[in-house]
Residue frames as qw, qx, qy, qz and C-alpha x, y, z in Angstrom:
[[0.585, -0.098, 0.452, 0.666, 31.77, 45.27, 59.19],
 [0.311, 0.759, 0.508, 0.264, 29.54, 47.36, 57.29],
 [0.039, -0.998, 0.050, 0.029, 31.31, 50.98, 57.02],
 [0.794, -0.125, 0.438, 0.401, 34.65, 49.27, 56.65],
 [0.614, 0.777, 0.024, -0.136, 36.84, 50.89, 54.06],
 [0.741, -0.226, 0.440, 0.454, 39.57, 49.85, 52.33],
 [0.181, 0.623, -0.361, -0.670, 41.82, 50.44, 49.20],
 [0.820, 0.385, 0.414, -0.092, 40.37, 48.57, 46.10],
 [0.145, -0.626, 0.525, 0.558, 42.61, 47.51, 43.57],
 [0.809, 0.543, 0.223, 0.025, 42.31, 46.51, 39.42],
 [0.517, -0.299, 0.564, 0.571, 44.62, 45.80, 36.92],
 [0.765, 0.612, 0.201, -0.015, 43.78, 46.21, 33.31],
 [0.771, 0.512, -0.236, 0.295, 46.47, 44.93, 31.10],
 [0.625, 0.124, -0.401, 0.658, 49.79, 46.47, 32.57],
 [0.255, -0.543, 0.032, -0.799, 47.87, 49.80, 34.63],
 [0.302, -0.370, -0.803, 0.357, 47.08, 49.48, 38.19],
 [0.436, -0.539, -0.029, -0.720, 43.74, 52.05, 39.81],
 [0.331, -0.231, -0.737, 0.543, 43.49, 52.12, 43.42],
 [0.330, -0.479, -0.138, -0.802, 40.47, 53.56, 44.52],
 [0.105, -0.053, 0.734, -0.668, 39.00, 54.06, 47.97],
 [0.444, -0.220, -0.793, -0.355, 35.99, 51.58, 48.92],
 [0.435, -0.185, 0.650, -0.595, 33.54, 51.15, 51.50],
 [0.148, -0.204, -0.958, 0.139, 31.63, 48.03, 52.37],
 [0.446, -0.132, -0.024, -0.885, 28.02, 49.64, 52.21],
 [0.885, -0.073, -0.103, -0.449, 26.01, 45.88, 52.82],
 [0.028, -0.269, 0.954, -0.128, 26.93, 42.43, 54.67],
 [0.806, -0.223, 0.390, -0.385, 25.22, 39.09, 55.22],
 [0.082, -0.518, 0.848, -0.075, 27.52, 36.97, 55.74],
 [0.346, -0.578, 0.447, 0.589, 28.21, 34.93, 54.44],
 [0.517, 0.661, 0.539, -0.068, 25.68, 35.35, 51.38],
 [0.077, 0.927, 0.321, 0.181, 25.62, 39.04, 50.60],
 [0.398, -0.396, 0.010, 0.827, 28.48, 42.05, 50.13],
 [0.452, 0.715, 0.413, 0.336, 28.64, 45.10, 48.60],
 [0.380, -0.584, -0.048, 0.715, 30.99, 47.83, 48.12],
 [0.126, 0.985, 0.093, -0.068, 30.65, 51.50, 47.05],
 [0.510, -0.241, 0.219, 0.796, 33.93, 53.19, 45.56],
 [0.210, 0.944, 0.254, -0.016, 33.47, 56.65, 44.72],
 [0.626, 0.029, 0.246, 0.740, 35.99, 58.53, 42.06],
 [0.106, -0.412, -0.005, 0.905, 35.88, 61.45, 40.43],
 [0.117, 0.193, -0.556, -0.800, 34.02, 60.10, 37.81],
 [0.774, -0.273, -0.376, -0.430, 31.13, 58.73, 39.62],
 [0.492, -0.411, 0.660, -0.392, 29.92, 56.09, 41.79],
 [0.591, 0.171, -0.765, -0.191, 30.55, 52.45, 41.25],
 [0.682, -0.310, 0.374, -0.546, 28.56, 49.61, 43.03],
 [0.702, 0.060, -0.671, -0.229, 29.07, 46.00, 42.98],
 [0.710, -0.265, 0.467, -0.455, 27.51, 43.41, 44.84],
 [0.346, 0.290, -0.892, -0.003, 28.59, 39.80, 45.38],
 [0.797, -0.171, 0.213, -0.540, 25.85, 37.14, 45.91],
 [0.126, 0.165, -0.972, 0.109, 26.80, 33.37, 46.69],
 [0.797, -0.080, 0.082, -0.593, 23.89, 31.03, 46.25],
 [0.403, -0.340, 0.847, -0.063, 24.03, 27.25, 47.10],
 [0.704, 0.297, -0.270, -0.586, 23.22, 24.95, 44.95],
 [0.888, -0.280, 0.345, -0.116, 23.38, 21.24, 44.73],
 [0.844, 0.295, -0.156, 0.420, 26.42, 21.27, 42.42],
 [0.573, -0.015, -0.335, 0.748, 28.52, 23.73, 44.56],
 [0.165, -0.691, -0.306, 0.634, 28.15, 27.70, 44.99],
 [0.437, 0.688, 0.329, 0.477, 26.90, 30.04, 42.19],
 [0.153, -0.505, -0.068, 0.847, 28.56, 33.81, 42.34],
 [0.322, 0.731, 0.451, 0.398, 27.15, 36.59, 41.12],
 [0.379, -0.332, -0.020, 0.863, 28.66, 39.72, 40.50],
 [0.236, 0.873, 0.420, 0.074, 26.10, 42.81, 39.79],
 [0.502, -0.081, 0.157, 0.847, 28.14, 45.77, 38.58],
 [0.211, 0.906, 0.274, 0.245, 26.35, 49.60, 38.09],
 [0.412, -0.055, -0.056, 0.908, 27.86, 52.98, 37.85],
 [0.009, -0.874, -0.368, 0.317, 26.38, 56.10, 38.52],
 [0.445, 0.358, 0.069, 0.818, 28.44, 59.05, 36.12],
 [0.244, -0.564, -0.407, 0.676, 29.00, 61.89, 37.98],
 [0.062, -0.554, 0.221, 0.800, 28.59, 64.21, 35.22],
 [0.777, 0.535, 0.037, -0.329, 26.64, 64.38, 31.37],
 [0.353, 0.657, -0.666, 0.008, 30.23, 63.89, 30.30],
 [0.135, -0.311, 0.939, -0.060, 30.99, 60.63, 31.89],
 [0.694, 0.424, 0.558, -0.166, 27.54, 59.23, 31.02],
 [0.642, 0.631, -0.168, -0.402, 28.52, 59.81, 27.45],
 [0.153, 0.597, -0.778, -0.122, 31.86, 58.45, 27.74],
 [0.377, -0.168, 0.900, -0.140, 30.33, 55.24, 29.65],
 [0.728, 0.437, 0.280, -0.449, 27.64, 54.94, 26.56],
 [0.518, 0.643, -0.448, -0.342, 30.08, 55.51, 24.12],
 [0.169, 0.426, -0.874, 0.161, 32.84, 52.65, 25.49],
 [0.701, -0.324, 0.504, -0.387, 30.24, 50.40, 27.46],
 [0.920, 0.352, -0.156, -0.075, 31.47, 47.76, 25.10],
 [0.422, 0.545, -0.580, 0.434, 35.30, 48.39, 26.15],
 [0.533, -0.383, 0.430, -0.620, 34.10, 48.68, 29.93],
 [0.954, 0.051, 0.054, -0.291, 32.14, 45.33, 29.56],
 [0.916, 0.294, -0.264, 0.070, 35.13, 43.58, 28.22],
 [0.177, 0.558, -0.590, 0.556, 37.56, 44.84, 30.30],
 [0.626, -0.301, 0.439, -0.569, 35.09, 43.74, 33.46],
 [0.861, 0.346, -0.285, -0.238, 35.02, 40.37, 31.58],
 [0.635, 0.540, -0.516, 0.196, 38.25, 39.52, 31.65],
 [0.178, -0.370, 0.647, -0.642, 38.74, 40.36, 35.67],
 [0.833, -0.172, 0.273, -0.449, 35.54, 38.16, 36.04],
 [0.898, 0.335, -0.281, 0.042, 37.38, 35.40, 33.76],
 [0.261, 0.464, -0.614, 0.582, 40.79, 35.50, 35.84],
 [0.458, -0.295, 0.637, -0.546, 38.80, 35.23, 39.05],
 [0.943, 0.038, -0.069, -0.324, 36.76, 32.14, 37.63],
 [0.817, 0.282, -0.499, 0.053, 39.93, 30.67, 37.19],
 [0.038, 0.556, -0.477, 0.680, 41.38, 31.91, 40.59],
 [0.709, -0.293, 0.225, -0.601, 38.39, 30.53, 42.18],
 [0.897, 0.361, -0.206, -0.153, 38.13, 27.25, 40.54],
 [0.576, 0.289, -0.608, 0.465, 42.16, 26.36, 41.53],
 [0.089, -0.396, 0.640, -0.653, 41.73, 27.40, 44.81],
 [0.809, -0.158, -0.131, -0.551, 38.28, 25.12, 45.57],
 [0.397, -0.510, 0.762, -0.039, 39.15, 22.05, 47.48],
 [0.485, 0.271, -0.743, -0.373, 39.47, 19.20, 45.38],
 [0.893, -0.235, 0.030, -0.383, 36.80, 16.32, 46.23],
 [0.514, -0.270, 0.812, 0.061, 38.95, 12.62, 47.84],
 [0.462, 0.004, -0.681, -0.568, 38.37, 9.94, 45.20],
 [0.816, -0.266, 0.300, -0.415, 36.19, 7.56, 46.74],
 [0.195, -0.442, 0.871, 0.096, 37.53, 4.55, 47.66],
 [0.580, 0.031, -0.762, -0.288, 36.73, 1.14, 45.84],
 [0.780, -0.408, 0.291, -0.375, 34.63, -1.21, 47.80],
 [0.007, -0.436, 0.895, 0.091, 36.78, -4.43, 48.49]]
């Protein structure tokens, strides 16, 4: 699956960016990671899924490369807007996740 590309979509507030992605790492069903190059760089995130003995921890690792002095300034100046804006998409999927999870039986009473 690795070379796989697709169109990646984000929302922020009422705006929609579609940028083209590739799938640059797999191990399944641990380990992803997709590359989306723009005009203003390259952007990398990687999605790790560790077991644990209360369920499945995610982590989501997020870098950018600026293609230019000018977009490294802009991402110094705003990494505070940037950050919250990534926030918010990680907060929406917690909750996205969370509702979709299967919900444990109760256990039954012993008689």
């Amino acid at each position: 699956m690795t070379g796989k590309r697709f169109i990646s979509v984000q929302q922020f507030e009422k705006k929609e960016i579609r940028v083209e992605s590739e799938l640059t790492h797999v191990n399944r069903p641990y380990e992803c990671e997709v590359q989306a190059m723009t005009n203003q760089g390259v952007s990398t995130a990687t999605y790790t899924l560790n077991e644990t003995a209360d369920g499945t921890d995610v982590t989501i690792r997020i870098t950018l490369a600026p293609s230019s002095w000018l977009y490294t300034l802009y991402v110094k100046a705003f990494r505070w807007a940037i950050r919250l804006i990534y926030d918010e998409q990680f907060k929406q999927f917690r909750i996205y996740a969370e509702a979709s999870a299967p919900k444990p039986s109760p256990a039954r009473e012993a008689e």
